[in-house]
C-alpha positions in Angstrom: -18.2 -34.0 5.6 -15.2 -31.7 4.5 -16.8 -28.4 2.4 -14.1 -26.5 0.7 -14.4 -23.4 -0.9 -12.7 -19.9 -2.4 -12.0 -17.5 0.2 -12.4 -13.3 -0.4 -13.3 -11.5 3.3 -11.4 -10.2 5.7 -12.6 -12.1 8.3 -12.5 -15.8 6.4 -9.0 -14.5 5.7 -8.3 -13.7 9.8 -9.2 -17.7 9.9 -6.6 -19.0 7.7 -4.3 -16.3 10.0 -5.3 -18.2 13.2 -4.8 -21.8 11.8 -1.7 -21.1 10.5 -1.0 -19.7 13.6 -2.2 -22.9 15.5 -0.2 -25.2 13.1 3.4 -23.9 13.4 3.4 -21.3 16.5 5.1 -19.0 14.7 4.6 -16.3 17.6 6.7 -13.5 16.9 8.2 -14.5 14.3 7.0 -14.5 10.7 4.3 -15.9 9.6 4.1 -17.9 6.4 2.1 -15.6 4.9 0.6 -12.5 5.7 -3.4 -11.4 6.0 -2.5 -9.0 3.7 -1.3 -11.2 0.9 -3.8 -13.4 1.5 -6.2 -10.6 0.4 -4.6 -9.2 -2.8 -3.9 -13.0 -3.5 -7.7 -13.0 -3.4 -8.5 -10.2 -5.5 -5.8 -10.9 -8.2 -7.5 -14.3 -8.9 -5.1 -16.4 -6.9 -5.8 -19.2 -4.9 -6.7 -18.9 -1.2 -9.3 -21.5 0.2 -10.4 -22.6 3.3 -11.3 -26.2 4.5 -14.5 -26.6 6.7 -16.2 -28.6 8.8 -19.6 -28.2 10.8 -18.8 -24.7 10.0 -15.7 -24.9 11.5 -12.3 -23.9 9.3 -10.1 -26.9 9.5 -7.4 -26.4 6.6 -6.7 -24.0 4.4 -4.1 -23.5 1.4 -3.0 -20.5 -0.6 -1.1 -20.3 -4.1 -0.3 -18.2 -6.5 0.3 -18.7 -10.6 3.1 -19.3 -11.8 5.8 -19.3 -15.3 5.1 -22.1 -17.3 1.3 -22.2 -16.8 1.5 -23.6 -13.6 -0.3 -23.1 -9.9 2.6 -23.0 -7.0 0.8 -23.6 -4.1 2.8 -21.5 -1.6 1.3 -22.8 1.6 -1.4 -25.5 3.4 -2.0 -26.4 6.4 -4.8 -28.8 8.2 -5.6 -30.0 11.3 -4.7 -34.0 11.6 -7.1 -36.4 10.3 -10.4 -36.9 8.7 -8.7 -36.7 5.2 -8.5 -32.5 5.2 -5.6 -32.3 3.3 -6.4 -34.7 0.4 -9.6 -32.7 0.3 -8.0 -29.2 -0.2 -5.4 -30.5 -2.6 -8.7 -32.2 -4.7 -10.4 -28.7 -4.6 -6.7 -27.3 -5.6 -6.4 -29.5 -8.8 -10.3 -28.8 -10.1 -9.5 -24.9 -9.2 -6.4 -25.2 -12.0 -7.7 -27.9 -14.5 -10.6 -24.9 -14.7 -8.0 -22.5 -15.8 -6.5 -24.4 -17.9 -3.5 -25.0 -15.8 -1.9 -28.4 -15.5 0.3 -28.8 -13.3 0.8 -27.5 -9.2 4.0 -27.0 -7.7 5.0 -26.9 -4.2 7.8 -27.0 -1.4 7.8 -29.5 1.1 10.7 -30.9 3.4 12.1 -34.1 2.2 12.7 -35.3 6.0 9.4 -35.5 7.3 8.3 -39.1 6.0 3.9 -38.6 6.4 3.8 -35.3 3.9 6.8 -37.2 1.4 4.1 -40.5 1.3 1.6 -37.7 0.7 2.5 -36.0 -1.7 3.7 -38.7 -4.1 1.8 -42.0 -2.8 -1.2 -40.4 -2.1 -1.4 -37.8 -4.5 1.1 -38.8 -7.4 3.7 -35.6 -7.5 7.0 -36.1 -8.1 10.1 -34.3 -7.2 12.0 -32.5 -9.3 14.3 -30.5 -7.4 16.2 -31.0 -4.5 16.5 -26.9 -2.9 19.1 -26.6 -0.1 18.4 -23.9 2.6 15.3 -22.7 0.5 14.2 -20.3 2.8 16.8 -20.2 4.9 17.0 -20.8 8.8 13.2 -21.4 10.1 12.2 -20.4 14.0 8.9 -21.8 14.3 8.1 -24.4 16.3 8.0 -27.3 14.1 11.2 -26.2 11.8 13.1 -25.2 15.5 15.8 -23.5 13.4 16.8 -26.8 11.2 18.1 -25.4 7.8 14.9 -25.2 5.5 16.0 -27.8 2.8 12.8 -28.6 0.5 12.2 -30.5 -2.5 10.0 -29.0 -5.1 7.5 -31.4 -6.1 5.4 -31.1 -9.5 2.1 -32.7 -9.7 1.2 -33.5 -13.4 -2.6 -32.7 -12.9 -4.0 -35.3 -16.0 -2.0 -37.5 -15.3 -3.6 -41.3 -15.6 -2.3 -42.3 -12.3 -2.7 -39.0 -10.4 -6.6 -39.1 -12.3 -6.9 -42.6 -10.9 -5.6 -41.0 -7.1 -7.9 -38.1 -7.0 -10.5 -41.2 -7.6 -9.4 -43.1 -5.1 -8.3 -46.0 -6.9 -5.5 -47.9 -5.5 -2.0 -46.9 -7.4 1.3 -48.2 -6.1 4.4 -47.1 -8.4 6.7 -50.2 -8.8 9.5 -51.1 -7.1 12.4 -52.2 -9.2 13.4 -55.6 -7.6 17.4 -54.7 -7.8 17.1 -51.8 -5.9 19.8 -51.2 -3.1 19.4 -49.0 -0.1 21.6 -46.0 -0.7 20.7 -44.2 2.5 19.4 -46.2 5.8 17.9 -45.9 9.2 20.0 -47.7 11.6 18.8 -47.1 15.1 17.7 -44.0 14.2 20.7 -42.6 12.5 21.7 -42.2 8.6 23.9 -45.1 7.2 25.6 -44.5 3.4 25.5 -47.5 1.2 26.1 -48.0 -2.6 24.7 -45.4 -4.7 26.4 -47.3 -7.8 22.5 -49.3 -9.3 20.2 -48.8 -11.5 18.1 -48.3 -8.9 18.7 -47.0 -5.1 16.4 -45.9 -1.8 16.9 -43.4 0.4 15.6 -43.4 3.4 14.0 -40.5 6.1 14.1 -40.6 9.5 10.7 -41.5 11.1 9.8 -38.4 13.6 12.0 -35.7 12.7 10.4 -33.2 14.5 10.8 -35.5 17.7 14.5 -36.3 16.8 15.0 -32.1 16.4 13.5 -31.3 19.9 14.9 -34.7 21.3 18.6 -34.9 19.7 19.6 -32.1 17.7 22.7 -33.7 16.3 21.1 -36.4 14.7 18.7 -34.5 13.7 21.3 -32.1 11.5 22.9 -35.8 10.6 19.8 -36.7 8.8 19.4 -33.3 7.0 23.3 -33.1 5.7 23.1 -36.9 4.7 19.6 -36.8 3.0 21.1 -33.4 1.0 24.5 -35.5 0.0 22.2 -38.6 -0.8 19.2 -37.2 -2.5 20.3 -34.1 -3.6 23.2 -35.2 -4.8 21.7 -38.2 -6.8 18.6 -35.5 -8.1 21.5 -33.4 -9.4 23.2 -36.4 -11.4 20.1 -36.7 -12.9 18.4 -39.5 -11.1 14.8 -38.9 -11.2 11.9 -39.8 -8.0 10.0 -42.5 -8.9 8.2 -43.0 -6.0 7.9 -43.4 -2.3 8.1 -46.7 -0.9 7.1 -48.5 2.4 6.3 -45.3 4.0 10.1 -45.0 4.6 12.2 -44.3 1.3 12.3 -42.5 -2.0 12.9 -44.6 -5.0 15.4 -42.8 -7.5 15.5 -44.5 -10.9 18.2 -43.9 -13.9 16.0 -42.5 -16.8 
């Protein structure tokens, strides 16, 4: 069983540190965030908790507010499986619905397909900005210097279908039936096709984290032709509807 709870002490906050640490490598580098900020995070009333089980710190997340009454939930990391990070993002939206806060923000990188049917099949965000080169060129070990574009993803916290997601009930956003693939995977690389429908999909490469260590030129291929594609449609207008299949985001005319 997953406990997750508020974290204050210096050594809970040495643990978040360490997993971090263990997730991305980040060595020498820096680190996403510091143990310092962790602890005036703390003490201001931000968000820092820590995901346990047997006693034994498995995830963590940390967030700060932000303008418009929201929570922008900076950083979270878990360990794979057993459901960690549903958990923490559960504790997350209870945390904020008790301030009166409705809505959580976060960054995420559109490429990698398992957090993109994550965050929006699994918990019901939705993207809303397409940000290229957020935070610039990354040297850890999963980002291995690819240019940090992210997509800013709002969760709407009462919303009926993220209310019937956080209770487990099955929700699959629809499909339209005319939609045309805009961006594909063939063979592993990025193929254009008509952007011109009501609605399109736009595909994401299915390890790109193997495809950066393994080819690096496809690897940059995907990332300049998921920007033109996505980004571009995002800043026409187009809004994310969904994510389908595992393997595309659904863009819609509104």
């Amino acid at each position: 069983m997953i406990e997750v709870r508020e974290l204050h002490e210096i050594p809970e906050l040495e643990g978040v540190h360490a997993l971090f640490d263990g997730i991305w490598h980040f060595g020498s580098g820096d680190p996403p965030i510091t143990l310092e900020l962790m602890r005036a995070l703390a003490h201001a009333g931000g968000y820092v908790a820590g995901a346990f089980e047997d006693g034994r710190m498995v995830g963590a997340s940390v967030g700060f507010l932000a303008a418009g009454g929201a929570l922008h939930s900076h950083v979270t990391g878990a360990t794979a499986g057993h459901g960690i990070g549903f958990e923490l993002k559960q504790h997350q939206r209870r945390w904020a619905l008790e301030r009166g806060l409705e809505r959580i923000t976060w960054t995420y990188d559109p490429l990698v397909r398992r957090n993109a049917h994550f965050n929006l099949a699994k918990l019901g965000a939705r993207p809303v900005e397409y940000l290229p080169a957020f935070y610039g060129v990354m040297e850890d070990a999963i980002n291995q210097g690819d240019e940090s574009d992210r997509l800013l993803a709002s969760w709407p916290l009462s919303a009926p279908h993220v209310e019937a997601l956080a209770r487990r009930e099955p929700y699959v956003a629809p499909v339209p039936r005319d939609a045309v693939v805009a961006l594909a995977d063939e063979g592993g690389r990025p193929v254009q096709g008509s952007h011109d429908a009501a609605a399109v999909l736009v595909a994401v490469p299915a390890d790109i984290e193997g495809l950066r260590r393994a080819d690096p030129g496809i690897g940059k291929a995907w990332r300049h032709a998921v920007r033109e594609v996505l980004g571009g449609l995002m800043a026409q207008g187009r809004k994310v509807t969904g994510f389908c299949g595992k393997s595309y985001y659904v863009l819609e005319r509104q």
